[in-house]
N, C-alpha and C positions, 0 to 999 in steps of 0.2 A: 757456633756462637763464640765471639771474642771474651776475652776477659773481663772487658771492662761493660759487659752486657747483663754480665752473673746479678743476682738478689746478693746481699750479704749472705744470707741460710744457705745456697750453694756457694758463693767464694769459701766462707768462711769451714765447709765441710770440705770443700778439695782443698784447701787450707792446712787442714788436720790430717788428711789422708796424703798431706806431702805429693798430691798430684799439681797442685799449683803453689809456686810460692809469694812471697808477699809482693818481691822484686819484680817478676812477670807482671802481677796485677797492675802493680802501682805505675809500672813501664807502660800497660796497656793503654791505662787510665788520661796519662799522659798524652801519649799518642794524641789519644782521643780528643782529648782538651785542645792540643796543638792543629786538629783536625780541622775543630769546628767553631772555636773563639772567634774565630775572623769575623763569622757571619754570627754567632747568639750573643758576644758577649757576656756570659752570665757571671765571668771574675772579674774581680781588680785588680786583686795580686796572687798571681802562680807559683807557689815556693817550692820550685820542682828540685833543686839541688837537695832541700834539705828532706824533700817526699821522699828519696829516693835513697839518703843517708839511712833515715828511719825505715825502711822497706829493707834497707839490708840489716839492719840491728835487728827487724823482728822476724826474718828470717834465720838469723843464727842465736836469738832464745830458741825458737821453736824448732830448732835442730838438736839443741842442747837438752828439750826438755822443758822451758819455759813457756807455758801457753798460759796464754792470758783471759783468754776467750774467744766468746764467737766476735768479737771485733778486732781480734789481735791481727791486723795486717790487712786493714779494710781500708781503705782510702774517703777523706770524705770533705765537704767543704762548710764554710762558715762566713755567715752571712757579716759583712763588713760594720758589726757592732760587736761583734765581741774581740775583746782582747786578749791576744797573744802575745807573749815577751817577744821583742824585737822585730816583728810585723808589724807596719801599720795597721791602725784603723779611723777610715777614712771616715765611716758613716755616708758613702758616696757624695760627698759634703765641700766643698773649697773650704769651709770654716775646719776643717780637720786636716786640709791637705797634706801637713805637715806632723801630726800626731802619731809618735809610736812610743807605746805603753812598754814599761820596764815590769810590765805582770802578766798572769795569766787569769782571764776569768774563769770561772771556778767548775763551766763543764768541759773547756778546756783541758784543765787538768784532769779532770774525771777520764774523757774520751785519751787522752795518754798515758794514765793509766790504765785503761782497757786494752790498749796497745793499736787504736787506731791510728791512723796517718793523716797528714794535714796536707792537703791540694793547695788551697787557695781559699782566699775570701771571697764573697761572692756579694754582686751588687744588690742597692736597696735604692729603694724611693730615698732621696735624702733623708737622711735622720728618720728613715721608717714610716714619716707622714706622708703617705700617699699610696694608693694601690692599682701602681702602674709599671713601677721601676722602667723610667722609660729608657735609660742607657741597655739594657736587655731586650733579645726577639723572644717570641715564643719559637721552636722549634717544629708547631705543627704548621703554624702558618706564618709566611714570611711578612704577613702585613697584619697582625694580631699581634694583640701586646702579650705580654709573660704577666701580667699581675702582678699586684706586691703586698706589702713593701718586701719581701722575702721572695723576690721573682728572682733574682739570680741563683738561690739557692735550688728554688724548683727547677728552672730550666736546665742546672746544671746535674741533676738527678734523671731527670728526661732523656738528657743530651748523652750519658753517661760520661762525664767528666766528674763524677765521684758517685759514689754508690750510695751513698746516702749524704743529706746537710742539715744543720741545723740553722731555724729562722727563730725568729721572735713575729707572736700574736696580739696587738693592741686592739685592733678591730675583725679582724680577720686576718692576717696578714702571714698565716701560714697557710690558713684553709685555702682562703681563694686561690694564688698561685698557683697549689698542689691540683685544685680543682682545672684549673684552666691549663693545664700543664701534663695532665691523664694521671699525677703519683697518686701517693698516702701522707696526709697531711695532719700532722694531732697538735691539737693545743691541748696540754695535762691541764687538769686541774689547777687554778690557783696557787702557786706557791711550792707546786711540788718539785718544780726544775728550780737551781739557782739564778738568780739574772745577777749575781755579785759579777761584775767586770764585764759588763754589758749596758752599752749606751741605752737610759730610759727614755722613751716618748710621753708616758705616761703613768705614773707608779704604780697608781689602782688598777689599771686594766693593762698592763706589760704582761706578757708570759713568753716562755721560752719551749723551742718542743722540735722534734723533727720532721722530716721529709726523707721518704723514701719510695721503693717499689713497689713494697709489700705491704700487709697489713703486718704480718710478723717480723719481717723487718723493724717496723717502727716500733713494735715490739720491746726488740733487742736493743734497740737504740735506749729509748725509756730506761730502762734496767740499769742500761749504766748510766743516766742523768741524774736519774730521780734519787732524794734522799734532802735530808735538812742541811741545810747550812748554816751556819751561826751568823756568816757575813751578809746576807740578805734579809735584811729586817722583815720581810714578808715570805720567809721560807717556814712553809708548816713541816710537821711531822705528820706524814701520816700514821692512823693507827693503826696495830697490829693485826686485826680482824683484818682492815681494808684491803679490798683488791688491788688497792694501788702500794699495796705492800707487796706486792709480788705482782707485777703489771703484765709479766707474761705468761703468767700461769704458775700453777706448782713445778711442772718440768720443764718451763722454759718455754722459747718460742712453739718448740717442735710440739709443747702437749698441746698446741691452738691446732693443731694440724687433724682432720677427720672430723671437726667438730658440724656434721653436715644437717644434724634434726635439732633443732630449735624448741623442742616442746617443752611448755611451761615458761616460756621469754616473753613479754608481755611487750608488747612495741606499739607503742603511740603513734599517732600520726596526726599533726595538728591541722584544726578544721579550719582556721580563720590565719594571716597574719605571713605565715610560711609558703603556702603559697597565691596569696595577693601577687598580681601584677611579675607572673612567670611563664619567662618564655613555653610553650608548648612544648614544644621537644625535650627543654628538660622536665617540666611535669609528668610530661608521657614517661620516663626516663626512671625517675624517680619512684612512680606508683607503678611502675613492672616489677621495681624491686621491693615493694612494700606486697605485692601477691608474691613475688617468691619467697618471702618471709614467712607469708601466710602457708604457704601449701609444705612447707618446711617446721611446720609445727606450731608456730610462736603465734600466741592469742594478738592479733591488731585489733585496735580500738580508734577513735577518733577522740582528739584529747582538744579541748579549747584551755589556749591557755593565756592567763591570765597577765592584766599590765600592760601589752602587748605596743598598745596605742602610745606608750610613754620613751620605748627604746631608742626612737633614735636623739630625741632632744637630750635623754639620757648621757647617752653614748659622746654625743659633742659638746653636752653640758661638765663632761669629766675630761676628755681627752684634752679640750680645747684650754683649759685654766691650765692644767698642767703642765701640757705641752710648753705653752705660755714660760710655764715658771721655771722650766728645767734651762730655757735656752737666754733668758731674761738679760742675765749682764753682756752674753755676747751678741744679742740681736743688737742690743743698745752701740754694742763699742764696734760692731763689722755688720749693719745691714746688709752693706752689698754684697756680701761673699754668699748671701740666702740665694737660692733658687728663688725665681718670684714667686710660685704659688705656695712654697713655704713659708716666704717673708711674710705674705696676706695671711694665712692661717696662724703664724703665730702674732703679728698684730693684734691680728680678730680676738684671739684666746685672750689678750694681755685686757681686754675690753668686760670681759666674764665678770660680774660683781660676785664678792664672797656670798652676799646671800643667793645666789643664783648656783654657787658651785656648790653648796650644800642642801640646798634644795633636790638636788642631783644626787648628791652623796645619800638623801634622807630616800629620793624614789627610789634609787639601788637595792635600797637596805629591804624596800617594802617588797620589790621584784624579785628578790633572791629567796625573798620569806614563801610569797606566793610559789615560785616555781617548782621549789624544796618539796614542796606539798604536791606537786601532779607527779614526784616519782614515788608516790605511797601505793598509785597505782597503775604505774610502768616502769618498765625497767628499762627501757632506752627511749629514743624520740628518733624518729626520720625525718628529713626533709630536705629539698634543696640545698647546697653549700651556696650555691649562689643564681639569682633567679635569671644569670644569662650568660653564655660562654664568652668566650675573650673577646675582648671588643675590638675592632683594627683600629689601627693609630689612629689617633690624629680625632676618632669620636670623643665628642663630650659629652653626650645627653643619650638616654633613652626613650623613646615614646611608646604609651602606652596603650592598646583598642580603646581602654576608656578615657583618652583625651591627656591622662597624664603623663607630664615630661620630668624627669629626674636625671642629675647628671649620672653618671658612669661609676664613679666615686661610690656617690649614692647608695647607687642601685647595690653595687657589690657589699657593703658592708650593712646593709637593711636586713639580710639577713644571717652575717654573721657576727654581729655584737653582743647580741643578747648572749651568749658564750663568756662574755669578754665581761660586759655588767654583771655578770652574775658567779661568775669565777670558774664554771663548770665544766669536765672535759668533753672537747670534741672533737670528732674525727673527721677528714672527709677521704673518700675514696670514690673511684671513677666506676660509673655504671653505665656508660655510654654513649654515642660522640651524636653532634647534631648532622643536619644535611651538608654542611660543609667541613665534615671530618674532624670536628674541634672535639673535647675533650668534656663529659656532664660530670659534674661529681654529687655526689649524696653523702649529707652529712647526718652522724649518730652523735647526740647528746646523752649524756648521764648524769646522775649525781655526784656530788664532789667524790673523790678517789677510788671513782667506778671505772677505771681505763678498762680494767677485763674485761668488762661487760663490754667495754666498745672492740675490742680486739676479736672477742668471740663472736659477735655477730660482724664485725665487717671481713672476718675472714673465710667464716661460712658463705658471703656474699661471693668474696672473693674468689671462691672455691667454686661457687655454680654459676661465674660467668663463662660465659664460651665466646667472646668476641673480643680478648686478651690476644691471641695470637703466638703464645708464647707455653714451653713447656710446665704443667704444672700448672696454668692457670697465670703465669707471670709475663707480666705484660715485656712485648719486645720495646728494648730502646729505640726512640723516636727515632725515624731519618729523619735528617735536614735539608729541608727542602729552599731552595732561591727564590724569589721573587719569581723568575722566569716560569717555574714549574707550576705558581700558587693560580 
């Protein structure tokens, strides 16, 4: 196994045991990037001079005796909205082409003071609206898209050209990717990561969260994001009781490890709504993992839940006004620099009457209330991340046995919004690939600053797959396959 193949839990333990150093990895990582860019694309900008400065600084604290943590000397990438001093960020955008921020967003400086490394930034749907990021491949299939808007950041997780990245979630836009991509995908709770120095899509429903290999990876990652920030007018504090106060356990990743009997975990499975209008193979996918939940101890129930019918006019009743308003004076002064189906979406948005956006803002309120109430009695929720694997290019629509067509778009954030409406964290992680080798993911919901509860059961998951490939239950990095192979 190469370096640049490692989990962070293993880089970061040969790390410590001075069997690898940060310089090796970060070289490895490289390589790897320089490998396979040609064909996935998944960056914009590769700051290898300066990875490799920082890979030798964090190799000689950690000789001296400066350990920082388990990220000290981990390599990782950042999806092209957040900003770092003297990188651009592009927001994969023409309208940015030319922007470099004289700051650091604020988990930027967090992941630098963990002592992790900065790769590169990594492509998005323009400005995050869209969940295709079509400038990126996926990696499993050469004519399947990567999802988005956070698909460069998956692919580049996949591809191993950083070990772990950070995206941002407005509709899904961590999960999907991660899903279609084989990683671990979380959107925290609401307000629990900073988005201070982070391009918004949409204020109310923006979140920030990682991608990685692992469930405990993402983990470690969390740990060092999460926390209040004063510059994010929408950063909470979680409470002290809360699991999200300690998001990877009492001892860290490693206490998530053996956590193999589930008894007394109480896991939902909703009857209506989650799985409407889903592919087979991932339903089938899904409910193999919802019996081995079962035979693992944890009480399943069938949970109907509530509103259901209201999410997605929701969901573009909020994104759409906002989107709208964030981009307002420069749509007006550079239409053409828009991608077109950007430029239509934000039009469309500028068209949203205020009583229509608060009508939206008032369902929210009523959906969040309802939902709040089905974790009185569950402690997590299952379902689908997304009701179809990666679609190949160039698809617009999905058809469905009962006669209905939805676009692609659509289809992928129908069911991961309600996440996003309602503020709540969720995970996804891979339970399975279809007949054509792609990638299923299954996603865990919880109540606000329940991430343990998502950690602990998706790493149990993780722990009793057996078609990872990989030592430990960790999945191998994707090959990259050419057109010619697909």
């Amino acid at each position: 196994m190469q370096p640049f193949e490692l989990t962070i839990e293993h880089a970061a333990a040969a790390i410590a045991a001075r069997t690898l150093s940060p310089v090796e990895l970060v070289d490895s990582v490289l390589d790897r990037c320089e490998a396979v860019e040609q064909r996935l694309h998944a960056y914009v900008t590769v700051v290898a001079d300066r990875a490799r400065q920082d890979a030798r600084r964090a190799e000689k604290e950690i000789r001296e005796g400066l350990h920082r943590g388990p990220l000290h000397g981990i390599p990782y990438g950042l999806k092209d909205l957040f900003d770092v001093s003297g990188i651009p960020t592009t927001a994969s955008s023409r309208v940015w082409a030319d922007r470099v921020p004289d700051g650091d967003s604020t988990v930027a400086t967090r992941l630098t003071a963990a002592g992790a490394i900065l790769i590169g930034k990594t492509h998005t749907h323009e400005f995050a609206y869209g969940l295709l990021t079509p400038q990126t491949a996926n990696p499993w299939h050469a004519d399947a898209i990567a999802g988005g808007s956070s698909g460069g950041s998956a692919v580049a997780v996949a591809a191993g050209s950083a070990l772990f990245a950070l995206g941002t979630d407005t509709g899904g836009s961590i999960r999907i990717p991660a899903a279609l991509n084989g990683m671990v995908g979380l959107k925290p709770t609401y307000g629990l990561v900073s988005r201070h120095g982070v391009a918004p899509l949409a204020w109310s429903l923006d979140h920030v969260g990682p991608i990685a290999r692992t469930v405990r990876d993402t983990a470690t990652v969390l740990s060092a994001l999460a926390g209040h920030d004063p510059s994010d007018p929408a950063s909470a504090t979680a409470p002290a009781h809360s699991p999200a106060a300690h998001p990877a356990g009492p001892r860290g990743p490693r206490g998530l490890r053996g956590l193999r009997g589930l008894r007394g975990l109480r896991v939902g499975v909703p009857d209506t709504y989650y799985f409407d209008r889903v592919d087979p193979q991932v339903e089938a996918a899904v409910r193999e993992t919802v019996d081995l939940l079962r035979e693992l101890g944890a009480a399943v129930t069938p949970v109907k839940l509530p509103l259901v019918e209201h999410m997605e006019a929701t969901q573009w009743g909020l994104m759409a006004p906002e989107a709208s308003a964030v981009h307002e004076e420069t749509l007006r002064a550079a239409p053409h620099l828009y991608g077109p189906d950007i430029r239509l979406l934000l039009e469309a948005g500028s068209q949203v009457s205020a009583l229509d956006y608060l009508r939206a803002q008032r369902t929210r309120s009523l959906i969040s209330e309802a939902w709040i109430r089905v974790f009185c009695g569950v402690d997590v929720l299952i379902a689908p991340t997304s009701p179809i694997t990666a679609a190949r290019r160039g698809q617009e629509t999905v058809r469905w046995p009962d006669g209905v067509t939805e676009t692609v778009t659509d289809a992928y954030v129908r069911l991961s919004s309600p996440a996003n409406i309602t503020g709540f964290p969720a995970l996804s992680l891979p339970v399975g690939t279809d007949s054509a080798g792609l990638p299923i993911g299954a996603q865990l919901i919880a109540a606000p600053f329940s991430e343990s509860v998502l950690f602990r059961v998706g790493t149990v998951i993780e722990e009793q797959r057996t078609d990872t490939g990989g030592p430990a239950g960790v999945p191998r990095t994707v090959a990259i396959h050419d057109s010619s192979d697909s």
